[in-house]
C-alpha positions in Angstrom: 62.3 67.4 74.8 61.0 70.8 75.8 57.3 71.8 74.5 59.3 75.0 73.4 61.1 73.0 70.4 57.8 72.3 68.0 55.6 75.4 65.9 56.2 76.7 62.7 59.1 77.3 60.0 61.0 80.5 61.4 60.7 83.7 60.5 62.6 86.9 60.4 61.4 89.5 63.4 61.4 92.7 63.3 63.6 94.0 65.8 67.6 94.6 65.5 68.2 91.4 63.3 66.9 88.8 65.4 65.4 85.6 63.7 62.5 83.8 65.7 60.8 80.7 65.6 56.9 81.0 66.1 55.4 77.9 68.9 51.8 79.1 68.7 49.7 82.4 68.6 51.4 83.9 71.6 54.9 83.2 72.1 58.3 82.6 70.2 61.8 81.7 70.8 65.0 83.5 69.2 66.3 81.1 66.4 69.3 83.2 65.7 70.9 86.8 66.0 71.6 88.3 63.0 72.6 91.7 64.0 75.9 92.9 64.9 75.5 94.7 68.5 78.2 93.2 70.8 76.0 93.7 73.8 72.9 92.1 72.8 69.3 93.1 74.9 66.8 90.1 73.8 63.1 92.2 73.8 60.2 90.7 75.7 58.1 90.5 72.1 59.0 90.4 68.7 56.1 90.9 66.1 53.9 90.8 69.0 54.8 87.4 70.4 56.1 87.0 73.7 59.8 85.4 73.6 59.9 82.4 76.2 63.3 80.8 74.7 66.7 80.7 73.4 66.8 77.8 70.6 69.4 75.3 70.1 72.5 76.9 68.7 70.6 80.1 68.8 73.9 82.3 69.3 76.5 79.1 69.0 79.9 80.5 67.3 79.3 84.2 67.7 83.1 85.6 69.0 81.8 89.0 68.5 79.5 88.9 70.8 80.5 90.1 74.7 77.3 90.2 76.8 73.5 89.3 76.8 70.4 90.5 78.6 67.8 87.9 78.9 63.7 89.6 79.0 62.0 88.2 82.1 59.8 85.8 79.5 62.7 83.6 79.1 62.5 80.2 80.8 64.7 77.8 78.6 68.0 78.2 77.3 68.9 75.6 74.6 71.3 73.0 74.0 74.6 75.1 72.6 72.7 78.4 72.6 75.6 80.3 73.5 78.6 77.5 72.8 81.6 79.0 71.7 80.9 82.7 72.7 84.4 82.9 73.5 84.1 86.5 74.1 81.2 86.8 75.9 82.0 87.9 79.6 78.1 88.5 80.9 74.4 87.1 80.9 72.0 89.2 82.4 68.5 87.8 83.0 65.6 89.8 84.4 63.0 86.7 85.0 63.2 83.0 85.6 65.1 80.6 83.7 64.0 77.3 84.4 66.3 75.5 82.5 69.7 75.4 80.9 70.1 72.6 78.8 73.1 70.4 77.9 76.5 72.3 76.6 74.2 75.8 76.3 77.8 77.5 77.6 80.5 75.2 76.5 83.4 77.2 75.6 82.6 80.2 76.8 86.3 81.0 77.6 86.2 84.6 78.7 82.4 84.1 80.7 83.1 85.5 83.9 79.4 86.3 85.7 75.5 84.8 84.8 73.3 85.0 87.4 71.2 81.2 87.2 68.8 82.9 90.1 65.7 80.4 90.9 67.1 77.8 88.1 65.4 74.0 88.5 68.2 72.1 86.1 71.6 72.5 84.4 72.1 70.2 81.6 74.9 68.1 80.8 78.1 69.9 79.7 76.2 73.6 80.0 79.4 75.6 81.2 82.4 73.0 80.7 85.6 74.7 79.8 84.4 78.3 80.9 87.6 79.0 83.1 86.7 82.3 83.7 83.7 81.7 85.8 84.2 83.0 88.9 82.2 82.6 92.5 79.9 85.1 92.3 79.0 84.4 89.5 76.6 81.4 89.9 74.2 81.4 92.9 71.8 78.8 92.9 68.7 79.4 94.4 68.2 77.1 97.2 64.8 75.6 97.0 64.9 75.6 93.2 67.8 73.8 91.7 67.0 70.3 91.1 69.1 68.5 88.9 73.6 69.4 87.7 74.2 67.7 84.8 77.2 65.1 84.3 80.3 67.6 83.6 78.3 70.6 83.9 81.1 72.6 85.5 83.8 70.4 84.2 86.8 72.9 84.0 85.2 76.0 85.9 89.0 76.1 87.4 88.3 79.8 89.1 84.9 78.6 90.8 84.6 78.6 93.8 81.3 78.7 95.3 77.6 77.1 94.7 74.7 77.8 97.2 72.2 74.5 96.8 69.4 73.6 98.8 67.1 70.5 99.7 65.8 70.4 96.6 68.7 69.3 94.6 69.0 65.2 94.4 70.6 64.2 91.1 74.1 65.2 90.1 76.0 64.0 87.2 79.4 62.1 86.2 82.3 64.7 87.1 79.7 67.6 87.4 82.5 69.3 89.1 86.0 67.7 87.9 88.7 70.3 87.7 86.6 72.5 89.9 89.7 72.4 92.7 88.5 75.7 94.2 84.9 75.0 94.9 83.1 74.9 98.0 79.2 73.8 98.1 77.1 75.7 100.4 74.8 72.9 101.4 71.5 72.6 103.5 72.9 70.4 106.7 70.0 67.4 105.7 70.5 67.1 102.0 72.3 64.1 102.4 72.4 62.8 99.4 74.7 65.6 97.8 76.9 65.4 101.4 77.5 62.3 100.0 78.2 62.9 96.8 80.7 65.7 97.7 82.2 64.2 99.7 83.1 61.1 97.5 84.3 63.0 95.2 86.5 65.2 97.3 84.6 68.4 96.6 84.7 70.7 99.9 81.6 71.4 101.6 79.8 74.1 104.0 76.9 72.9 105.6 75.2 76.1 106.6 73.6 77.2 103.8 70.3 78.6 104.1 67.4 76.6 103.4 
């Protein structure tokens, strides 16, 4: 489990009703959201700690909620963070988010865009039954993106592009399924995901940059 889960009991920051969760002297992660802003900006610090996560369930439920910038300090975005947003049309990050983990995005019905940039793993689950999702939405950086998750994009219906590089090696049970749109812009030598692709019928375009 992520390093980003232990530290103390939470406590309420200061800053436009947002709860955090102290890990040490130096950095926190957002617990909850408390506040009622439908487009939520997540500061850099709260109470002088640098915010490097999203919890578990952090935002899970919220329907009033229709878009979210991410601070550049971000790097982990819990399991159900966002689940069940299902008005939530946006993410916005500014840094690096290393990882997504498993159903982070499940139900976001109305999630159209989220830019993943130089992500290294998508859990299991993360953005199954987002229908909305559309292909520019998600562009994997090609030498970053290591690991899909089994059903990860299970039900992504409208997507219909991913960009992955040499990098990537491990992708789960029916990461795609009911993905009928998708094509995979592939390096031409990752042939373990040619493979996989190609076993499971998903198209693929073997040009992508490396």
């Amino acid at each position: 489990a992520p390093a980003f889960r232990i530290g103390s009991s939470a406590t309420t920051g200061s800053l436009s009703g947002f709860q955090v969760q102290r890990l040490d002297g130096s950095t926190a992660q957002i617990r909850a959201y408390l506040g009622t802003e439908a487009r939520v900006v997540i500061p850099e610090q709260i109470d002088g700690r640098t915010i490097v996560a999203i919890a578990p369930g952090a935002f899970e439920g919220r329907e009033d909620i229709t878009g979210v910038t991410l601070p550049r300090t971000v790097r982990v975005i819990g399991e159900r963070a966002f689940a069940g947003c299902t008005a939530l049309t946006e993410v916005v990050r500014k840094g690096k988010i290393e990882t997504i983990e498993a159903h982070a995005f499940e139900g976001c019905t109305a999630l159209e865009r989220i830019d993943l940039g130089r992500i290294e793993t998508i859990g299991d689950y993360a953005f199954a039954g987002c229908d909305q999702l559309r292909s520019a939405a998600v562009s994997l950086a090609p030498r970053t993106i290591r690991a899909i998750g089994s059903h990860a994009f299970d039900g992504c219906a409208r997507l219909t592009r991913l960009e992955v590089g040499d990098l990537l090696r491990e992708i789960g049970e029916d990461a795609f399924a009911g993905c009928d749109a998708l094509v995979v812009d592939i390096c031409p030598d990752n042939f373990a995901v040619i493979r996989y692709c190609q076993a499971h019928g998903i198209r693929i375009n073997r040009s992508a940059a490396r």
